[in-house]
C-alpha positions in Angstrom: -72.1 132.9 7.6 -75.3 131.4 6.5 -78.3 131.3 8.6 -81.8 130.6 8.1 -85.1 132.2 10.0 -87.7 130.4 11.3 -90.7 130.2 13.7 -90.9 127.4 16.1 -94.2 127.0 17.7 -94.8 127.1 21.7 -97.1 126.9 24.2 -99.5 129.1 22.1 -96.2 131.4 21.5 -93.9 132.0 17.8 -90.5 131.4 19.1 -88.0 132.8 16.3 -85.0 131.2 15.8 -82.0 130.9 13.7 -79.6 128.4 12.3 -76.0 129.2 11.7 -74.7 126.9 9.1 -71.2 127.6 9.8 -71.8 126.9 13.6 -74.5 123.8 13.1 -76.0 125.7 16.0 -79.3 126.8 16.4 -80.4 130.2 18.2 -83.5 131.6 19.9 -84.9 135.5 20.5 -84.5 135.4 23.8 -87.4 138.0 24.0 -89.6 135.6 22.5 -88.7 132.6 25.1 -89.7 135.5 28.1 -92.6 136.3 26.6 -93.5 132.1 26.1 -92.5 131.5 30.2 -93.8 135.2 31.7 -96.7 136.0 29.9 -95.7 139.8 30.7 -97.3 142.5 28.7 -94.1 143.7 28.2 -91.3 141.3 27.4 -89.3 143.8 25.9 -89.1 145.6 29.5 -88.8 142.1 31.6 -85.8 141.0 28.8 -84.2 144.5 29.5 -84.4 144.5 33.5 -83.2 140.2 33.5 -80.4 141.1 31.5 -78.9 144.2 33.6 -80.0 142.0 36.8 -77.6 139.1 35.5 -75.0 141.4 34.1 -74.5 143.1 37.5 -74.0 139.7 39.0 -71.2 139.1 36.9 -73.1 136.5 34.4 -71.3 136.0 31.0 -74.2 134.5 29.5 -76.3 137.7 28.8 -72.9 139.6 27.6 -72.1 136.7 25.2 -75.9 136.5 23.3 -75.7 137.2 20.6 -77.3 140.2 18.4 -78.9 139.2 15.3 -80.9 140.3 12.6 -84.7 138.1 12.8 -88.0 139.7 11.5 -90.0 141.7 14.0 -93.8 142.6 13.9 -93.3 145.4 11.5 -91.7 142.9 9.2 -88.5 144.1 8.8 -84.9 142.9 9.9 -83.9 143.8 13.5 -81.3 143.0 15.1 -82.5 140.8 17.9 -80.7 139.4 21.7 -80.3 135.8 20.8 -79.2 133.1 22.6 -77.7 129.7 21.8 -78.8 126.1 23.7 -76.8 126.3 26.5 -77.2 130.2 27.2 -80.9 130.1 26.6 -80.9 127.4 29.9 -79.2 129.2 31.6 -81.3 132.5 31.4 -84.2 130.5 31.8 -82.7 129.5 35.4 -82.9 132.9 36.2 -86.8 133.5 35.4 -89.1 133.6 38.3 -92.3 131.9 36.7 -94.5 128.6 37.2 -93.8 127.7 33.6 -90.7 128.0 34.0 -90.2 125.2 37.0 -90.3 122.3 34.8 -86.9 123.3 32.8 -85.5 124.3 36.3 -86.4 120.7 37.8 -85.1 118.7 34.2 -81.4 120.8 34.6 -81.4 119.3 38.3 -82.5 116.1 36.8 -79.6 116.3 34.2 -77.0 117.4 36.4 -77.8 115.1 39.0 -77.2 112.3 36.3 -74.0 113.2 35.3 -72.5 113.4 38.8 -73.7 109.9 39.3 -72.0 108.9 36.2 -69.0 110.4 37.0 -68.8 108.1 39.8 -70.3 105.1 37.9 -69.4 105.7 34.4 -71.2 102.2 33.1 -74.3 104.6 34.1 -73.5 106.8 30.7 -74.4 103.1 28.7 -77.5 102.7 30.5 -79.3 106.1 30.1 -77.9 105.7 26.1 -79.9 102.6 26.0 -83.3 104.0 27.8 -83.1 107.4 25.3 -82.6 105.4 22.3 -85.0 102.8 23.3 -87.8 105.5 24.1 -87.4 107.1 20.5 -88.3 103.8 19.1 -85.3 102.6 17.9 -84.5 98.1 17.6 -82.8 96.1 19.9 -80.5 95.4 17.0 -80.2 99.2 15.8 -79.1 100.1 19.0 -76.2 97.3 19.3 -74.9 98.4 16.1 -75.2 102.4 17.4 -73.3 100.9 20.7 -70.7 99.5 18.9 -70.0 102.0 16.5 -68.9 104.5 19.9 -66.3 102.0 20.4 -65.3 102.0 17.0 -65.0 106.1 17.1 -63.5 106.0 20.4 -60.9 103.9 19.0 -60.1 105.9 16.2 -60.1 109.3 18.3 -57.4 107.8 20.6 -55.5 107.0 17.8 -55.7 110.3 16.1 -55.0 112.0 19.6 -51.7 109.4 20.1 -50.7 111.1 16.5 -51.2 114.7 18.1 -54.1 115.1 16.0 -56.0 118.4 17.5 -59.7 117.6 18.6 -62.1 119.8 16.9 -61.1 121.2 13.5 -58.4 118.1 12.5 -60.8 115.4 13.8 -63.5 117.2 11.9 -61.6 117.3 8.8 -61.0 114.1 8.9 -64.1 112.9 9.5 -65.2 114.6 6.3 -63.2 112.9 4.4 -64.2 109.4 5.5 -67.6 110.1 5.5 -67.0 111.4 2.0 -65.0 108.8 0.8 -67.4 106.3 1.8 -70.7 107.9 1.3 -70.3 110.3 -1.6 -71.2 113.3 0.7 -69.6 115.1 3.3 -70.3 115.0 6.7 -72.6 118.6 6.6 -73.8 117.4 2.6 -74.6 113.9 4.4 -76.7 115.8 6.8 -78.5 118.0 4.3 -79.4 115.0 2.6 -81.4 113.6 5.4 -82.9 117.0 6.9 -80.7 117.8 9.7 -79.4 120.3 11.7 -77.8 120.2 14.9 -79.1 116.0 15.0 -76.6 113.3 15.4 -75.4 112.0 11.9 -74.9 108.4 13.2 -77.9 108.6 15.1 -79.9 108.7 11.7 -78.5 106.2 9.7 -80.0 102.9 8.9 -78.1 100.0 10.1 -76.1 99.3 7.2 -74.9 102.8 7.0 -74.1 102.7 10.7 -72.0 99.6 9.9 -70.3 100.6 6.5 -69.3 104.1 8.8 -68.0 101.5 10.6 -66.1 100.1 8.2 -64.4 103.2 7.4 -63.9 104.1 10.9 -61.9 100.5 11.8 -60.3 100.5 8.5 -59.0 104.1 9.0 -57.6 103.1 12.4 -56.0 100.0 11.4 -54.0 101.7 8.3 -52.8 104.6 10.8 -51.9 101.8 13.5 -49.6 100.6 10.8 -48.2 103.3 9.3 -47.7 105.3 12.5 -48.1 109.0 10.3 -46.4 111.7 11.4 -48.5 114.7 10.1 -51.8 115.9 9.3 -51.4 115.5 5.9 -50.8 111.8 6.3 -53.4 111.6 8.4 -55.6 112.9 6.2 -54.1 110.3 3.4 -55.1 107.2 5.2 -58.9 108.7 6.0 -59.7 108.7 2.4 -57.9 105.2 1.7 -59.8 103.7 4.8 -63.1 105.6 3.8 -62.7 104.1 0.2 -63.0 100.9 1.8 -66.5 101.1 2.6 -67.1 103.0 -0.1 -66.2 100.3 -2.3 -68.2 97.6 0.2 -71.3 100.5 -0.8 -71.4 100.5 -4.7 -70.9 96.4 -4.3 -74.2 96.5 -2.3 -75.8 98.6 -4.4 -74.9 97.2 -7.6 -76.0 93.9 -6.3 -78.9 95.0 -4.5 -80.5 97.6 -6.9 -81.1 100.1 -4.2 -79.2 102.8 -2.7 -77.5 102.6 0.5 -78.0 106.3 1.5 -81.8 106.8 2.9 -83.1 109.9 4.0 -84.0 110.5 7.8 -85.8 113.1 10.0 -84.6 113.8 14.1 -86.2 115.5 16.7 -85.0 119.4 16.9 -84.6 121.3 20.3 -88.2 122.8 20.5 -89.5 119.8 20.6 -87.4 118.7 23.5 -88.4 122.1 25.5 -92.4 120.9 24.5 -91.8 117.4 26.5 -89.8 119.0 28.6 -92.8 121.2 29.5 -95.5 118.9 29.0 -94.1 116.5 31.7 -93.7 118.8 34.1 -97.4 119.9 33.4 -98.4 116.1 33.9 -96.2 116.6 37.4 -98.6 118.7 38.5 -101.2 117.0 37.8 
């Protein structure tokens, strides 16, 4: 399992964290977040006490953190409590500190939301649109992005009426599109453009957005057709409807002069906890 150490800046605090290749996940010292939202002289202590607090009210989040090696002060490897995305909120529910209202208020904020779109489900569209339009992203960018949900959703439900198994089998075969398109696989794709845990689609250009499209359509027309009965000919048409795009690519590029693949950067979760924190400052204010 390959992982990589880093340290994320915050609020005057060196969050470390890790990323687990394997997982596309990212993960926090959970010590380091307490000592970010406390300010205790003793983090250690306050991490030790949280922890047997949650795990005698029966909360699975502390018992399923995970123990991993990061660098400590001395400089050497120690195995450190980490926690994932969704454990890390949770904890940080659990911490009784000013700084650590504003992540409190924005879960409330969150799960609010979906409950209303459970209700409303055209709300789901909406919010898309105001994210994607407060990152900066065109009117015409975000059509295409739009549109290419429908296509995916269209070729998930026909994978799922094949008895395709969401998660791994979708995964392979979306790694083979993308590859047969694009040259890359899906986690080489996202190397190539710096990411980690980002949304690939969500950093393509428009013409990579609509040649993914491409393949995705293609891929789901050919299995419409064909009706396959196993994976493997599943897999099959993925690389015969990826190759179709692929093929619409090197045409482009030949008769361009430019490549179609361009490098792109997204925002990563610290960033995210900084806004987070800095509008809840500007709450206060």
């Amino acid at each position: 399992m390959e992982k990589e150490n880093t340290l994320r800046p915050f609020e005057g605090h060196k969050i470390r964290t890790v990323w687990d290749e394997a997982r596309e996940t990212w993960y926090f010292a959970v010590v380091d977040v307490v000592a970010a939202l406390t300010d205790s002289p003793n983090p250690q202590t306050y991490w030790r006490v949280l922890k047997k607090r949650l795990k005698d009210e029966g909360n699975q989040t502390v018992t399923n953190c995970n123990g991993l090696k990061m660098p400590a002060a001395d400089g050497k490897m120690r195995l450190t409590d980490c926690a994932d995305t969704e454990q890390l909120l949770r904890i940080i529910q659990s911490i009784p500190s000013p700084k650590a209202e504003p992540f409190k208020l924005w879960l409330a904020m969150v799960g609010r939301e979906r409950l209303d779109e459970t209700i409303d489900p055209e709300l789901t569209i909406d919010r898309a649109l105001e994210t994607y339009l407060r990152k900066g992203y065109s009117r015409e960018w975000i059509n295409q992005r739009l549109q290419a949900v429908q296509v995916r959703k269209e070729l998930t439900d026909e994978w799922q009426d094949r008895g395709l198994r969401e998660g791994a089998e979708y995964a392979i075969l979306t790694d083979e599109i993308t590859r047969a398109w694009a040259g890359l696989g899906t986690r080489q794709y996202k190397n190539f453009k710096g990411l980690k845990k980002e949304n690939l689609r969500d950093n393509m250009s428009t013409l990579e957005l609509v040649l993914n499209m491409l393949a995705e359509a293609t891929t789901t027309e050919i299995s419409r057709a064909r009706e396959p009965e196993t994976f493997d000919e599943s897999r099959q048409i993925a690389q015969e409807g990826g190759s179709v795009a692929g093929e619409a690519r090197r045409n482009i590029e030949q008769r361009s002069g430019r490549p179609v693949l361009t490098p792109k950067n997204a925002l990563d979760f610290t960033k995210v906890l900084g806004a987070i924190i800095e509008s809840g400052d500007k709450g206060k204010e």
